[in-house]
Jmol script that loads the backbone (N, CA, C; Angstrom):
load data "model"
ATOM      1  N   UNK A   1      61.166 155.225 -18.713  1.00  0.00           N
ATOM      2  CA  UNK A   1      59.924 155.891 -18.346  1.00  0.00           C
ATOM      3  C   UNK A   1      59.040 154.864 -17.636  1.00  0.00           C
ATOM      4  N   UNK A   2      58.609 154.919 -16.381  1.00  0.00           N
ATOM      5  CA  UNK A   2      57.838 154.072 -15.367  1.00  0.00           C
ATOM      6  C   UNK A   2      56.287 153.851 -16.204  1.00  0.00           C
ATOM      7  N   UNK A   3      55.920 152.568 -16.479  1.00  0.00           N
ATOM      8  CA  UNK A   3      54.517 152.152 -17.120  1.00  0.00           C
ATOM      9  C   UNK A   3      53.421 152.840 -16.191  1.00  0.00           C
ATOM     10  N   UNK A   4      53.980 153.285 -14.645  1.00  0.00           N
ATOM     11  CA  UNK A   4      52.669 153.748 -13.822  1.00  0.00           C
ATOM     12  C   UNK A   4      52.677 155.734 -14.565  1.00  0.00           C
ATOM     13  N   UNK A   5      53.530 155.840 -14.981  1.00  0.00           N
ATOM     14  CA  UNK A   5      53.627 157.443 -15.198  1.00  0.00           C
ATOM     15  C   UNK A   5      53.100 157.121 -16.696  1.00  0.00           C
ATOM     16  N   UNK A   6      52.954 156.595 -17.273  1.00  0.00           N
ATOM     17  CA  UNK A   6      52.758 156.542 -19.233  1.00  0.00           C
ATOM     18  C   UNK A   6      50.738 156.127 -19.226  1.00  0.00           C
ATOM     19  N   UNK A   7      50.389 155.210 -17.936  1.00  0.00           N
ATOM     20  CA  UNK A   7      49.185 155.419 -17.196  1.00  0.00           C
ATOM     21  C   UNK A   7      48.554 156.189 -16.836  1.00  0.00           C
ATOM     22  N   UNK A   8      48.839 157.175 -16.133  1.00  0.00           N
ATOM     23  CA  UNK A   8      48.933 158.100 -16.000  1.00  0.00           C
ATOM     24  C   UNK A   8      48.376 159.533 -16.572  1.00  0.00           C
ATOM     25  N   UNK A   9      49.443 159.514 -17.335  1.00  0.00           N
ATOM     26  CA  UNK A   9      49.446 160.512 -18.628  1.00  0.00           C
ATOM     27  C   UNK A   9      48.476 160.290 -19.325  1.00  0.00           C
ATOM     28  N   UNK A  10      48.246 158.733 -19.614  1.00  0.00           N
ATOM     29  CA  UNK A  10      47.307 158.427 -20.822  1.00  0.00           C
ATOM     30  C   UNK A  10      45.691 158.749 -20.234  1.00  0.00           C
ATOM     31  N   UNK A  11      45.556 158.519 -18.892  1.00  0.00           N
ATOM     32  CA  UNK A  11      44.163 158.551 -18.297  1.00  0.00           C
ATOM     33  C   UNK A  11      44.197 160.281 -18.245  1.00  0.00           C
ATOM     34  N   UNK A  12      45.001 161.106 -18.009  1.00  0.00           N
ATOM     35  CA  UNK A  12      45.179 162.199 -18.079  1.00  0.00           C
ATOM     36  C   UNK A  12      44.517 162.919 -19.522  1.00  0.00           C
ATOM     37  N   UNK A  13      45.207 162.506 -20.133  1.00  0.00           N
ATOM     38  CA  UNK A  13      44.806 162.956 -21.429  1.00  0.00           C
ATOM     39  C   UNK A  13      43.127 162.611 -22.045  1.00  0.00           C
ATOM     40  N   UNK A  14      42.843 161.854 -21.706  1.00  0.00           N
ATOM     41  CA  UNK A  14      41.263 161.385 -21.748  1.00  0.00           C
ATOM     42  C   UNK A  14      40.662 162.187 -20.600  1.00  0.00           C
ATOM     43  N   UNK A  15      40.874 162.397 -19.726  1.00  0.00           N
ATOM     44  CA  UNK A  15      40.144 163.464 -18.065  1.00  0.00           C
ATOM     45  C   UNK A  15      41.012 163.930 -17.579  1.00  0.00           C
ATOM     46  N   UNK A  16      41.571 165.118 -17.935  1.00  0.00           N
ATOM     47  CA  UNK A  16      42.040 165.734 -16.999  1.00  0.00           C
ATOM     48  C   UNK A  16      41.871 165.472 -15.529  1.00  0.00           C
ATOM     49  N   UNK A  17      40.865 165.709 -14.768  1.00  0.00           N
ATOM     50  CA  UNK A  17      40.393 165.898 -13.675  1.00  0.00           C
ATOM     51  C   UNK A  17      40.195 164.226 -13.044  1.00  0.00           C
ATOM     52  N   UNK A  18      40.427 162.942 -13.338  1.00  0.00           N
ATOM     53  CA  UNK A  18      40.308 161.704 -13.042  1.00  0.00           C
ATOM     54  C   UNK A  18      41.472 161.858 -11.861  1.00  0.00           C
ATOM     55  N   UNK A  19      40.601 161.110 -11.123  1.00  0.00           N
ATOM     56  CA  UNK A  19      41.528 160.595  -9.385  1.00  0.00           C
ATOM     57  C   UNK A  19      41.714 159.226  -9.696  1.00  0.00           C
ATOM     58  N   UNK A  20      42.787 158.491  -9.652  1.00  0.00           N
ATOM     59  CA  UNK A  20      42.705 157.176  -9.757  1.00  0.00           C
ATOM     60  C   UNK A  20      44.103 156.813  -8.822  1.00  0.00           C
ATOM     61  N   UNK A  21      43.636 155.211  -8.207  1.00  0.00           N
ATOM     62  CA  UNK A  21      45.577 154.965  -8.179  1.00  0.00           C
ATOM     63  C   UNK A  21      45.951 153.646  -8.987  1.00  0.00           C
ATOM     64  N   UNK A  22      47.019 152.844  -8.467  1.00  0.00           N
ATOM     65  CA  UNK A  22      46.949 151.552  -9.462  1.00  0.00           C
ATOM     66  C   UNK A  22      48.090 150.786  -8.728  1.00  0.00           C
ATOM     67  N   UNK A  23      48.440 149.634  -8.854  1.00  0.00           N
ATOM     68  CA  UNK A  23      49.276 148.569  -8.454  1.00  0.00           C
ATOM     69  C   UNK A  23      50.367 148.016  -8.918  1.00  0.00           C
ATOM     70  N   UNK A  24      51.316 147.910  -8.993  1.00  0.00           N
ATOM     71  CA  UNK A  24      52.029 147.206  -9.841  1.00  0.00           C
ATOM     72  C   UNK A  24      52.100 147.084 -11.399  1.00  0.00           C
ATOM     73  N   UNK A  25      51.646 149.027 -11.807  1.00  0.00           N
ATOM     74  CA  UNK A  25      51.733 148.984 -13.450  1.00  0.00           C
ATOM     75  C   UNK A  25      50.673 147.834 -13.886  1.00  0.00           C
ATOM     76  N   UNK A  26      50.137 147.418 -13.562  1.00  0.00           N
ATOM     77  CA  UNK A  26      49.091 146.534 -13.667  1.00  0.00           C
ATOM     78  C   UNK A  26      47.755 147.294 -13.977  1.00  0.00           C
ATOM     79  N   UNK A  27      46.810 147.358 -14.667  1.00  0.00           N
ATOM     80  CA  UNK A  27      46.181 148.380 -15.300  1.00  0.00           C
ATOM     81  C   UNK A  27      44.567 147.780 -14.687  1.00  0.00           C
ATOM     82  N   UNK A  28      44.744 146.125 -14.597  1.00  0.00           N
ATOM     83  CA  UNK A  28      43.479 145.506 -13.800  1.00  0.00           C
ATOM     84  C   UNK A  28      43.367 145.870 -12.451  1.00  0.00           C
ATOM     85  N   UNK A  29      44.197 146.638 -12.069  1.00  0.00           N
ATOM     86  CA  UNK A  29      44.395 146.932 -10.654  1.00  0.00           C
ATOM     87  C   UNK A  29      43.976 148.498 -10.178  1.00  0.00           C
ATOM     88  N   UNK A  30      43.680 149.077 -10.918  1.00  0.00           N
ATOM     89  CA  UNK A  30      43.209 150.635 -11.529  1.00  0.00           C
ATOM     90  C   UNK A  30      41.753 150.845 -10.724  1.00  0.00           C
ATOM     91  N   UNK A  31      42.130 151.595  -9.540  1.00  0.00           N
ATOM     92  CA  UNK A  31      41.267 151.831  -8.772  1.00  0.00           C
ATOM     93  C   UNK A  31      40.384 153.319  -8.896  1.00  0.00           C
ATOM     94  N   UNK A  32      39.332 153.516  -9.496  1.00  0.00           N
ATOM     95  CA  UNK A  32      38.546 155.099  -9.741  1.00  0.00           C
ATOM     96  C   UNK A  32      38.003 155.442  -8.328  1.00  0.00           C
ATOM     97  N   UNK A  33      39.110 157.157  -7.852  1.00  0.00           N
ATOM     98  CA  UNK A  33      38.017 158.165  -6.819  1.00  0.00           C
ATOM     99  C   UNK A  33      37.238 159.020  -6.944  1.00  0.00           C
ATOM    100  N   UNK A  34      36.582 159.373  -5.752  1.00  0.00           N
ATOM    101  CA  UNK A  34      36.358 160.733  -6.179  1.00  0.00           C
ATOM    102  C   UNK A  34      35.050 160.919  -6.675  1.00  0.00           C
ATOM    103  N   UNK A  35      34.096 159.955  -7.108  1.00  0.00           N
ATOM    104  CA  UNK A  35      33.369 159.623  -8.332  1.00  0.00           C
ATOM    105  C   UNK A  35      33.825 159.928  -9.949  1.00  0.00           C
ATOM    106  N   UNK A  36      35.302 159.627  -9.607  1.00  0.00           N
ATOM    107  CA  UNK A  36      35.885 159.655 -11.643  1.00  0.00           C
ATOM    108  C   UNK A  36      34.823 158.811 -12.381  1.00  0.00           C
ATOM    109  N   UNK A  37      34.295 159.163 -13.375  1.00  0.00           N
ATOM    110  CA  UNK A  37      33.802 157.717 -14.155  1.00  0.00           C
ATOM    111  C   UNK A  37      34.950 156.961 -15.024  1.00  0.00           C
ATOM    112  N   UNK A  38      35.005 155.557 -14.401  1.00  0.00           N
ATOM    113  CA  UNK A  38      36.042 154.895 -15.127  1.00  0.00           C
ATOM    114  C   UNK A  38      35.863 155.160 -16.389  1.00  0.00           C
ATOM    115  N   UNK A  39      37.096 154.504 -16.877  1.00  0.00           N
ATOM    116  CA  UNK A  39      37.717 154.642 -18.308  1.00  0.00           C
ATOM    117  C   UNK A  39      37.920 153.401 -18.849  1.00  0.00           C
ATOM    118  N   UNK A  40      37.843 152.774 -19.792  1.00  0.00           N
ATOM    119  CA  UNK A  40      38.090 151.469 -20.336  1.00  0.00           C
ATOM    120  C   UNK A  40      39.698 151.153 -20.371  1.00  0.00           C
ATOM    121  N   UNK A  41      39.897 150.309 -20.469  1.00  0.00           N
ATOM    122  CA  UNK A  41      41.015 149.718 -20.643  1.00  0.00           C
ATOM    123  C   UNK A  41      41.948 149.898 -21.736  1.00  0.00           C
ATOM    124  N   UNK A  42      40.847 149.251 -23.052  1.00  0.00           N
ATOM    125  CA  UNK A  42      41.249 149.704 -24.365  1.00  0.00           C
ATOM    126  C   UNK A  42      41.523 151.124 -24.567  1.00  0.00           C
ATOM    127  N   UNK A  43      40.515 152.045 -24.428  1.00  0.00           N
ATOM    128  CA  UNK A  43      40.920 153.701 -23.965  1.00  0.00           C
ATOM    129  C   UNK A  43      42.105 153.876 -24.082  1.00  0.00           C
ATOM    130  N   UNK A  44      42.582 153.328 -22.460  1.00  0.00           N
ATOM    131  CA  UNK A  44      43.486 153.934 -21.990  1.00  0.00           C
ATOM    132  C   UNK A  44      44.520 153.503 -22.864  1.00  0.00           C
ATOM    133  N   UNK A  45      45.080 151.952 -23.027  1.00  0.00           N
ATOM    134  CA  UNK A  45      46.100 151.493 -23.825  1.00  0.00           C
ATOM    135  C   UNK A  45      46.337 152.040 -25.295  1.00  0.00           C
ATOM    136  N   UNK A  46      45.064 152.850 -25.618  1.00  0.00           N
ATOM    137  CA  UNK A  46      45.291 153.559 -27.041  1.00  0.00           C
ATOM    138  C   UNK A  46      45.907 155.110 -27.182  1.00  0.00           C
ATOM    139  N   UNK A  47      46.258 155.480 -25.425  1.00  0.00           N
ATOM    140  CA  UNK A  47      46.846 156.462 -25.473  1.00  0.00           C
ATOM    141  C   UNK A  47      47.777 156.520 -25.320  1.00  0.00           C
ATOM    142  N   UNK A  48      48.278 155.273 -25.091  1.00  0.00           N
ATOM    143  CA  UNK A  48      50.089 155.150 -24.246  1.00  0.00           C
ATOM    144  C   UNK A  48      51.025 155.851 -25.314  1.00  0.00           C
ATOM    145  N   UNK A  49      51.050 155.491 -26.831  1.00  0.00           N
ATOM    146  CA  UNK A  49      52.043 156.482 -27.492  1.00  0.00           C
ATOM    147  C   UNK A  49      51.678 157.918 -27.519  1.00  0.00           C
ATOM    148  N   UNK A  50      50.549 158.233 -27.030  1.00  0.00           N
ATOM    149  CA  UNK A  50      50.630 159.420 -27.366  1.00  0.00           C
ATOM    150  C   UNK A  50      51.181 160.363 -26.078  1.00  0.00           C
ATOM    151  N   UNK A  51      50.821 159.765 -24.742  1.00  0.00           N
ATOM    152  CA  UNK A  51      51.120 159.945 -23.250  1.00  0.00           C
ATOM    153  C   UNK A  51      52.547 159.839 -23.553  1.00  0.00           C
ATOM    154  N   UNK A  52      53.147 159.050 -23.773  1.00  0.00           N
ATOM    155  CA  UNK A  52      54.890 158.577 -24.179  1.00  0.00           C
ATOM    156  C   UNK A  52      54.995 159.951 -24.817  1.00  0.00           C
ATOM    157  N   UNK A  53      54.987 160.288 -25.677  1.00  0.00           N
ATOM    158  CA  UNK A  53      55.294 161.509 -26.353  1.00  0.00           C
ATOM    159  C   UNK A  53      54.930 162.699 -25.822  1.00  0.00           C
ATOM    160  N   UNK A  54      54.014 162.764 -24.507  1.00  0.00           N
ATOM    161  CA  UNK A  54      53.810 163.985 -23.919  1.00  0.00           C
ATOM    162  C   UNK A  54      54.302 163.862 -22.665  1.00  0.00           C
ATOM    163  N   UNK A  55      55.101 163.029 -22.383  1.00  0.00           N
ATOM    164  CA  UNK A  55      55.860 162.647 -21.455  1.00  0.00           C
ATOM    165  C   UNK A  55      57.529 163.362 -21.756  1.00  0.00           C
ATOM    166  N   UNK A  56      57.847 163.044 -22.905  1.00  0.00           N
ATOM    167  CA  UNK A  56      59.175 163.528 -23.501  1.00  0.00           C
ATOM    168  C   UNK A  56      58.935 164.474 -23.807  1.00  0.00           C
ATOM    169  N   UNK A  57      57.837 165.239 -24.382  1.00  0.00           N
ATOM    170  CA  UNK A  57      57.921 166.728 -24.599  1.00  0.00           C
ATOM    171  C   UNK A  57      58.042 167.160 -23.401  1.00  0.00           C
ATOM    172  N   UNK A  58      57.458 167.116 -22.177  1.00  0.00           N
ATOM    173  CA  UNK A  58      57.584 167.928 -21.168  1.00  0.00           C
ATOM    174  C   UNK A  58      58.749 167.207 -20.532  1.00  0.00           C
ATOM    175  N   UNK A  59      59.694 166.434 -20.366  1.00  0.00           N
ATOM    176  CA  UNK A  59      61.181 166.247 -19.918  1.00  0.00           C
ATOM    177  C   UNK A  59      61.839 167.450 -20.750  1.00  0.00           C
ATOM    178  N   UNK A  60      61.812 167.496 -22.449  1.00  0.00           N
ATOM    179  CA  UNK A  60      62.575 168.339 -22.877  1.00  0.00           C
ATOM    180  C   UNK A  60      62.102 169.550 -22.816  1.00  0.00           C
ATOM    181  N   UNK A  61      60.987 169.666 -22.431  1.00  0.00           N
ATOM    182  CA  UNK A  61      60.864 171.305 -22.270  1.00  0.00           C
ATOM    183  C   UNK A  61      61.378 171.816 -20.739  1.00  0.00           C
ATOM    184  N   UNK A  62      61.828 171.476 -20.226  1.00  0.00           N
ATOM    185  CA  UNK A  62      62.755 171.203 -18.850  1.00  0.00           C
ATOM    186  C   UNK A  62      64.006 171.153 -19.242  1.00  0.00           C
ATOM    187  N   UNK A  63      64.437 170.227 -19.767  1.00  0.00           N
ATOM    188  CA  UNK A  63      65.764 170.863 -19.963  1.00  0.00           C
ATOM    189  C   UNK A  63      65.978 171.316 -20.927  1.00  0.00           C
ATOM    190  N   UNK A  64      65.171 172.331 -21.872  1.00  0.00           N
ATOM    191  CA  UNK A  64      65.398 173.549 -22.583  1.00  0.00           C
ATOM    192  C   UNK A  64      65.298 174.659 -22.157  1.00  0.00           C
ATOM    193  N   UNK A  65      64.317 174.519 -21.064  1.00  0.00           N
ATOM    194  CA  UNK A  65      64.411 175.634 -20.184  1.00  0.00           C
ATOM    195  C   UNK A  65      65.224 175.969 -18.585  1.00  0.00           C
ATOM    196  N   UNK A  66      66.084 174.878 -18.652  1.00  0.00           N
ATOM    197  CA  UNK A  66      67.001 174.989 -17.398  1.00  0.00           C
ATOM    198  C   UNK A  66      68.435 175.724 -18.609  1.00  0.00           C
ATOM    199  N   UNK A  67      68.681 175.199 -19.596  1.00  0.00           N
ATOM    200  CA  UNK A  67      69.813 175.357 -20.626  1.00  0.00           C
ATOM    201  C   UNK A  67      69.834 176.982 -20.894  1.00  0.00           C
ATOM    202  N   UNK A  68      68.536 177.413 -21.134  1.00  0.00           N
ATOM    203  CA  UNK A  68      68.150 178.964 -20.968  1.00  0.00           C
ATOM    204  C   UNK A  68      68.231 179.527 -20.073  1.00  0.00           C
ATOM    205  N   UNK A  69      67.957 179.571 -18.932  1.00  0.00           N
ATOM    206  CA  UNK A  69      68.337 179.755 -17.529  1.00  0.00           C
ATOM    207  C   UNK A  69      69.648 179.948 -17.505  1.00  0.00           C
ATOM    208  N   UNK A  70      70.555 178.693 -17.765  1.00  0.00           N
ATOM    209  CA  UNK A  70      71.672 178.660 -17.415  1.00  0.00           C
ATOM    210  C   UNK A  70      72.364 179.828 -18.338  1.00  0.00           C
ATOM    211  N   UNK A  71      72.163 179.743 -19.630  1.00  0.00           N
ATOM    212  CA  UNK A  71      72.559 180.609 -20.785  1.00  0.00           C
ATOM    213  C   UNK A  71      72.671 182.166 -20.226  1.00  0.00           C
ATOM    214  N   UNK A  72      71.574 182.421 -19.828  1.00  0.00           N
ATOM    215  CA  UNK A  72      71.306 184.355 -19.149  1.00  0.00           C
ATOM    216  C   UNK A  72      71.588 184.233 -17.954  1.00  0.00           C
ATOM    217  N   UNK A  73      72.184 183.269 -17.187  1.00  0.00           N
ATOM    218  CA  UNK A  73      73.210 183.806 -16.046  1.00  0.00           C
ATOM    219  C   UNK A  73      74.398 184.064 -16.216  1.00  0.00           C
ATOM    220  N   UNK A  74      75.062 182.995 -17.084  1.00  0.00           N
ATOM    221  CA  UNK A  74      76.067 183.511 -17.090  1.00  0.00           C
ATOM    222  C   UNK A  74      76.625 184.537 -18.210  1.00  0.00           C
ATOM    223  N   UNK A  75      75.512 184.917 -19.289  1.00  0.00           N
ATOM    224  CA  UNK A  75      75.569 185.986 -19.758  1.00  0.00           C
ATOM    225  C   UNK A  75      75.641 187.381 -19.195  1.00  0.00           C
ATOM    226  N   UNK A  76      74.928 186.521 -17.875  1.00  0.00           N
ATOM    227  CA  UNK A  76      74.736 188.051 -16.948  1.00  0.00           C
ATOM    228  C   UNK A  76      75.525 188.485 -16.306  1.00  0.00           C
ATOM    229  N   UNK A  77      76.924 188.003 -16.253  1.00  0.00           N
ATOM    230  CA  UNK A  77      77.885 188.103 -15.450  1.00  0.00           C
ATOM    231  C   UNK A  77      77.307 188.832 -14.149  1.00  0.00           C
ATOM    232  N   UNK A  78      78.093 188.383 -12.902  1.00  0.00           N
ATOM    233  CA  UNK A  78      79.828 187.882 -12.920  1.00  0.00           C
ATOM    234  C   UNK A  78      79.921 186.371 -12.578  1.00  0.00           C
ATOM    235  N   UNK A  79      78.599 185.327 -12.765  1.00  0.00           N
ATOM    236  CA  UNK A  79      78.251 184.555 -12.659  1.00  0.00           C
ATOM    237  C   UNK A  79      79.388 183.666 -13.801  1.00  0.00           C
ATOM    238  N   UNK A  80      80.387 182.778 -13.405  1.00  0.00           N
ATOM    239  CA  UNK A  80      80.258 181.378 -14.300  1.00  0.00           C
ATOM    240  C   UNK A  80      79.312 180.282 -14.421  1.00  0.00           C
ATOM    241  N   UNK A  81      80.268 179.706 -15.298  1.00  0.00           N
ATOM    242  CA  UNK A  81      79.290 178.557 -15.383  1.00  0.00           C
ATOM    243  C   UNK A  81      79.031 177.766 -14.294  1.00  0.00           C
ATOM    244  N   UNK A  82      80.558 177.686 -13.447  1.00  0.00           N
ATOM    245  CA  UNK A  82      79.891 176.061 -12.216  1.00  0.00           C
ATOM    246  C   UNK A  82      78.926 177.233 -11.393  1.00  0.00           C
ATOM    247  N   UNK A  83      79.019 178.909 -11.300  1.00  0.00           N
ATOM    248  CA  UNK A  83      78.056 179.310 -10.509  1.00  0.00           C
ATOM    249  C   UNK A  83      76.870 179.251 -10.981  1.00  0.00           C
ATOM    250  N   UNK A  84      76.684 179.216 -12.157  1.00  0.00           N
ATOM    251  CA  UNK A  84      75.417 178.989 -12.936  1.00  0.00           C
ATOM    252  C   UNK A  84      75.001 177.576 -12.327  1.00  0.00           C
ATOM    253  N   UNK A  85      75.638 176.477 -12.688  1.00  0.00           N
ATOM    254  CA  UNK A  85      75.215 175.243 -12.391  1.00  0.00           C
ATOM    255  C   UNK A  85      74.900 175.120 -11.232  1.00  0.00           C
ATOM    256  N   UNK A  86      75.661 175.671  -9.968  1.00  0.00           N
ATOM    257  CA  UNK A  86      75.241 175.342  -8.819  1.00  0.00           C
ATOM    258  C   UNK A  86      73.696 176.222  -8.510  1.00  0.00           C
ATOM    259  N   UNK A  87      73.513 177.071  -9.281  1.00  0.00           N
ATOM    260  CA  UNK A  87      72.407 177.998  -9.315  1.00  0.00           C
ATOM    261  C   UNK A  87      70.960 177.031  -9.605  1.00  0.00           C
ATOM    262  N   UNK A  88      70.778 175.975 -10.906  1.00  0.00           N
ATOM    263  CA  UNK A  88      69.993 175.477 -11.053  1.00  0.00           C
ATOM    264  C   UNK A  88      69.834 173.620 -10.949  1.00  0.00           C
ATOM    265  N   UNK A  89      70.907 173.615 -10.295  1.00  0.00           N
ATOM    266  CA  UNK A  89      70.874 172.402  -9.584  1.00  0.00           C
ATOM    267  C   UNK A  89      71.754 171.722 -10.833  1.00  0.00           C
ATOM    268  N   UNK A  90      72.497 171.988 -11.465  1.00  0.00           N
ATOM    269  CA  UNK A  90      72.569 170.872 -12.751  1.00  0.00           C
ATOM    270  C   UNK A  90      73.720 170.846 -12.598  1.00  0.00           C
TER     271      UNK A  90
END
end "model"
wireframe off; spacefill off
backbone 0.3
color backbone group
């Protein structure tokens, strides 16, 4: 999982609505647009496990919901599986 995406997430989760960019996963480098009002540092680093974990929930809710997908196509006949697969990219 990329430290700029777990950044991210974590400034996310404190403001939704924050414009920011950043450098080299480097967090001193954390540039505020837009008029965002920055965010502290400490802040942010106190969200990283929780960003980490809402990071993996939404990977697996992706592929629980491609697995479902795949499941009711080829339930749906006359679809197989590699036609299923080629159906959702997987």
């Amino acid at each position: 999982m990329s430290t700029n995406k777990i950044i991210a997430k974590a400034i996310q989760l404190i403001n939704p609505e924050a414009q920011m960019s950043i450098d080299n996963h480097d967090l001193d480098t954390l540039q505020w647009h837009n008029g965002t009002t920055p965010i502290a540092k400490a802040d942010i680093e106190a969200k990283f496990a929780e960003a980490e974990q809402a990071i993996a929930d939404e990977e697996q809710a992706q592929i629980d919901l491609k697995a479902s997908a795949k499941a009711k196509l080829v339930a749906g006949e006359p679809l197989t599986e590699d036609e299923a697969n080629v159906m959702i990219g997987g």
